[in-house]
TORMARMI-104700 format. One line per 5 residues: for each residue x, y, z of C-alpha. Coordinates in pm, 1 decimal. Last residue first. Layout:
N
X Y Z  ...
// end
This chain:
183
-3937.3 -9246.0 -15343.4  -4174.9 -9319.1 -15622.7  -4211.2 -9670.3 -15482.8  -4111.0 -9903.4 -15746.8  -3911.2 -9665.5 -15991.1
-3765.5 -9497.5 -15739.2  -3644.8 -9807.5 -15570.2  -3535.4 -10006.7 -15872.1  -3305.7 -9690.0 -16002.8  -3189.1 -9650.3 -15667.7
-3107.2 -10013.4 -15613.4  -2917.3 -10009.3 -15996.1  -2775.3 -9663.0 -15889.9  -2606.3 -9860.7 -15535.6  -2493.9 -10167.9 -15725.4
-2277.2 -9923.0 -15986.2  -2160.5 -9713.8 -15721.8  -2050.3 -10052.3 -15559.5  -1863.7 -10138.7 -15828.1  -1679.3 -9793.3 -15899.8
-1579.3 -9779.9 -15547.9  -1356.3 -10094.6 -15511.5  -1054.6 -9992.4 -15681.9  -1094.6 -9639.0 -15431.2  -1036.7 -9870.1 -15126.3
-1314.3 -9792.6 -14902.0  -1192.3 -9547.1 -14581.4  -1346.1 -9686.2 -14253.2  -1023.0 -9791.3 -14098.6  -786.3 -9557.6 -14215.7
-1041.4 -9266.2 -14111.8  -801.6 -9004.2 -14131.4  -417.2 -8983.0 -14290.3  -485.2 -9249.4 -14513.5  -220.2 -9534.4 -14554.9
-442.4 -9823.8 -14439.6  -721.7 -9681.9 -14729.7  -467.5 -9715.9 -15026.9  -569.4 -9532.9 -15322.5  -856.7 -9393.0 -15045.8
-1229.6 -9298.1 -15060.2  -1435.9 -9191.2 -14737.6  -1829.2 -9223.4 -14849.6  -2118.6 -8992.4 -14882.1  -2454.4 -9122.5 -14997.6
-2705.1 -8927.9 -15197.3  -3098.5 -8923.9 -15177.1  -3182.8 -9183.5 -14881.6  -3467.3 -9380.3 -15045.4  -3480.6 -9712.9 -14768.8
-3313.9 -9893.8 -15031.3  -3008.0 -9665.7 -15078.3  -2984.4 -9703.6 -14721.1  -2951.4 -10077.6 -14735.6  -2737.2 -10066.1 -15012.3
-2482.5 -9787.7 -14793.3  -2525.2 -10032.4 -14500.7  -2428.0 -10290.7 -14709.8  -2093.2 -10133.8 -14848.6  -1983.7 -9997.4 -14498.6
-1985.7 -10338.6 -14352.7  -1651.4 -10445.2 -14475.0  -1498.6 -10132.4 -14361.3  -1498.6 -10137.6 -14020.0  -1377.1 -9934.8 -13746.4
-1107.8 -9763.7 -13548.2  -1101.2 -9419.6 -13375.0  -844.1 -9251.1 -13208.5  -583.8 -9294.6 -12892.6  -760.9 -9611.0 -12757.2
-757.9 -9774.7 -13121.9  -1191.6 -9830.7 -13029.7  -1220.7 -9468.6 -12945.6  -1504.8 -9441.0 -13178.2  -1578.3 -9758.4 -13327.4
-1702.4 -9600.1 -13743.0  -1868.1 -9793.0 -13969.5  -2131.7 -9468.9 -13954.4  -1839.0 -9268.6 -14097.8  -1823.1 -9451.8 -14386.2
-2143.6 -9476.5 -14495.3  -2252.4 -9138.5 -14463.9  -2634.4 -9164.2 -14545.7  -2734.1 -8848.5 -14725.7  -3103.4 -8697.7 -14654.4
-3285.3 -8436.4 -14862.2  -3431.8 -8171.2 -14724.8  -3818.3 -8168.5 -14650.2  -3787.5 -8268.9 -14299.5  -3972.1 -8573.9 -14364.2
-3675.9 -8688.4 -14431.8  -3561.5 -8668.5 -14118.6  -3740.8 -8964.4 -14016.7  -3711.1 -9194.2 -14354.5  -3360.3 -9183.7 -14278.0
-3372.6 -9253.1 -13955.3  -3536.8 -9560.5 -13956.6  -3225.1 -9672.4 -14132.2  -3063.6 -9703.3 -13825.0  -2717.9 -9695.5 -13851.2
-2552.6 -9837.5 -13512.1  -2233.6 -9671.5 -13348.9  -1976.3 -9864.7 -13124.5  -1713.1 -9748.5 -12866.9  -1954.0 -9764.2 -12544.6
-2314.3 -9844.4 -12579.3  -2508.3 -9754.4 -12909.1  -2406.6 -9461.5 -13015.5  -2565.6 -9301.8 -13360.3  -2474.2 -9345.8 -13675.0
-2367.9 -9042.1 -13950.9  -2687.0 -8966.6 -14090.8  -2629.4 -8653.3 -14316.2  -2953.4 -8355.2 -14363.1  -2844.3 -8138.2 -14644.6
-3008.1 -7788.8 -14643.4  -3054.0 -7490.6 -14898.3  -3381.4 -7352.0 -14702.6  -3154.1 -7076.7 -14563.8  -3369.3 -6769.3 -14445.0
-3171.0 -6720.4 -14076.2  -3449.1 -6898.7 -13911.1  -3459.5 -7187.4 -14140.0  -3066.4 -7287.6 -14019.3  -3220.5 -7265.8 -13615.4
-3576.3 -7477.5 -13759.0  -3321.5 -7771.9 -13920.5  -3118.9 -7807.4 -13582.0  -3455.6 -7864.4 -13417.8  -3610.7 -8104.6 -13637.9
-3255.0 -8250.1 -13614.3  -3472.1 -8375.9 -13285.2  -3661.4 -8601.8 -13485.7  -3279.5 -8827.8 -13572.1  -3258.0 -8864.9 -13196.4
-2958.7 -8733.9 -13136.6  -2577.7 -8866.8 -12972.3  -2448.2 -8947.9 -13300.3  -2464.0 -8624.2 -13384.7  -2659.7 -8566.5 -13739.0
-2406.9 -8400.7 -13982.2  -2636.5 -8108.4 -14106.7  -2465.8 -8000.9 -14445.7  -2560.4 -7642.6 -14503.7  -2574.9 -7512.9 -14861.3
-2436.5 -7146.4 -14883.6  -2651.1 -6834.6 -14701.1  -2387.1 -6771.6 -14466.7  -2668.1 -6663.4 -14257.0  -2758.2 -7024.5 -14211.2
-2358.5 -7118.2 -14107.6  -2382.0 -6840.4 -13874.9  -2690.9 -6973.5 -13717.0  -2574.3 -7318.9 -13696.1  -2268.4 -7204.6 -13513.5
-2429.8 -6976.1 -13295.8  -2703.1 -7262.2 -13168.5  -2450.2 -7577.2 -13105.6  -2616.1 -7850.1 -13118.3  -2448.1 -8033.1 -13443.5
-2119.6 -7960.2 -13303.6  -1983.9 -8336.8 -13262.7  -2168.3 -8407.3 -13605.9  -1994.5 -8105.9 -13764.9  -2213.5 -7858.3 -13937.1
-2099.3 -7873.4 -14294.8  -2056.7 -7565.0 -14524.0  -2141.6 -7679.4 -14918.0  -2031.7 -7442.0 -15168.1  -1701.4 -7356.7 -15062.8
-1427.2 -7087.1 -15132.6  -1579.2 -6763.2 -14978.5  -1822.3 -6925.2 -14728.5  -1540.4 -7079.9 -14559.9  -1359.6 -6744.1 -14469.8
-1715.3 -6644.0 -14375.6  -1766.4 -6926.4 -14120.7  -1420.5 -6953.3 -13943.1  -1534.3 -6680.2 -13708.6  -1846.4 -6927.5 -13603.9
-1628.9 -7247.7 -13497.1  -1558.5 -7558.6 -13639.2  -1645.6 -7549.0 -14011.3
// end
């Protein structure tokens, strides 16, 4: 959802709403997507400290939502590059929501094509491990027949033959995690 009059057309057919990372500060729009009373997906900009989503979290709380999803998308690091810092993960979730790592997205070189984003791939697979380590609770991933052909995020999109491998690799780390650490 984009902007607040878009809100209750959304709530009608969706579970999940999703406060876009770009938009992540913006008071109405968190406040209608609260009152919409349906899950809200906090996409963390990548321009916030992952403690002030503390923030973003109290505005959804206000309206009497407690369903909340906390996403790490990256964050910028210099021009046309994002770092995920798993630190972040264990941060917010101390929040009391659960945390997904986006591990597409957050492969992302924003503005790197000139006219759009580019990216990497390759790396999206570790950082998803690495965040399934660290006890992030879901992880969220762009999937594609043929990722070169997608519409968005061509260059961060896993090729769906490749999915059902790493999802495999990703539940054995959980599994080990959990059972380690109680995460």
């Amino acid at each position: 959802v984009h902007c607040v009059r878009e809100v209750a057309a959304a709530a009608e057919v969706a579970d999940v709403l999703q406060l876009p990372a770009f938009l992540s500060r913006q008071t109405d729009l968190a406040l209608a997507l609260g009152a919409s009373g349906r899950v809200v997906n906090i996409k963390k900009g990548q321009f916030l400290a992952p403690w002030d989503v503390e923030h973003v979290v109290a505005k959804i709380e206000s309206t009497g939502n407690h369903r909340i999803l906390i996403t790490e998308r990256g964050t910028c690091f210099g021009y046309n590059n994002l770092v995920a810092d798993m630190r972040s993960l264990v941060i917010m979730r101390q929040f009391g929501y659960p945390v997904v790592f986006d591990a597409t997205h957050s492969v992302q070189l924003p503005g790197a094509k000139g006219d759009g984003s580019g990216g990497d791939r390759r790396l999206a697979a570790y950082l998803a491990r690495a965040a399934v380590a660290v006890g992030c609770d879901a992880v969220f991933m762009e999937v594609h027949p043929q990722p070169e052909k997608a519409l968005s995020d061509a260059a961060t999109a896993l090729p769906l033959r490749d999915v059902g491998r790493l999802w495999t690799r990703l539940s054995a780390i959980d599994t080990l995690i959990r059972s380690r650490s109680g995460a």
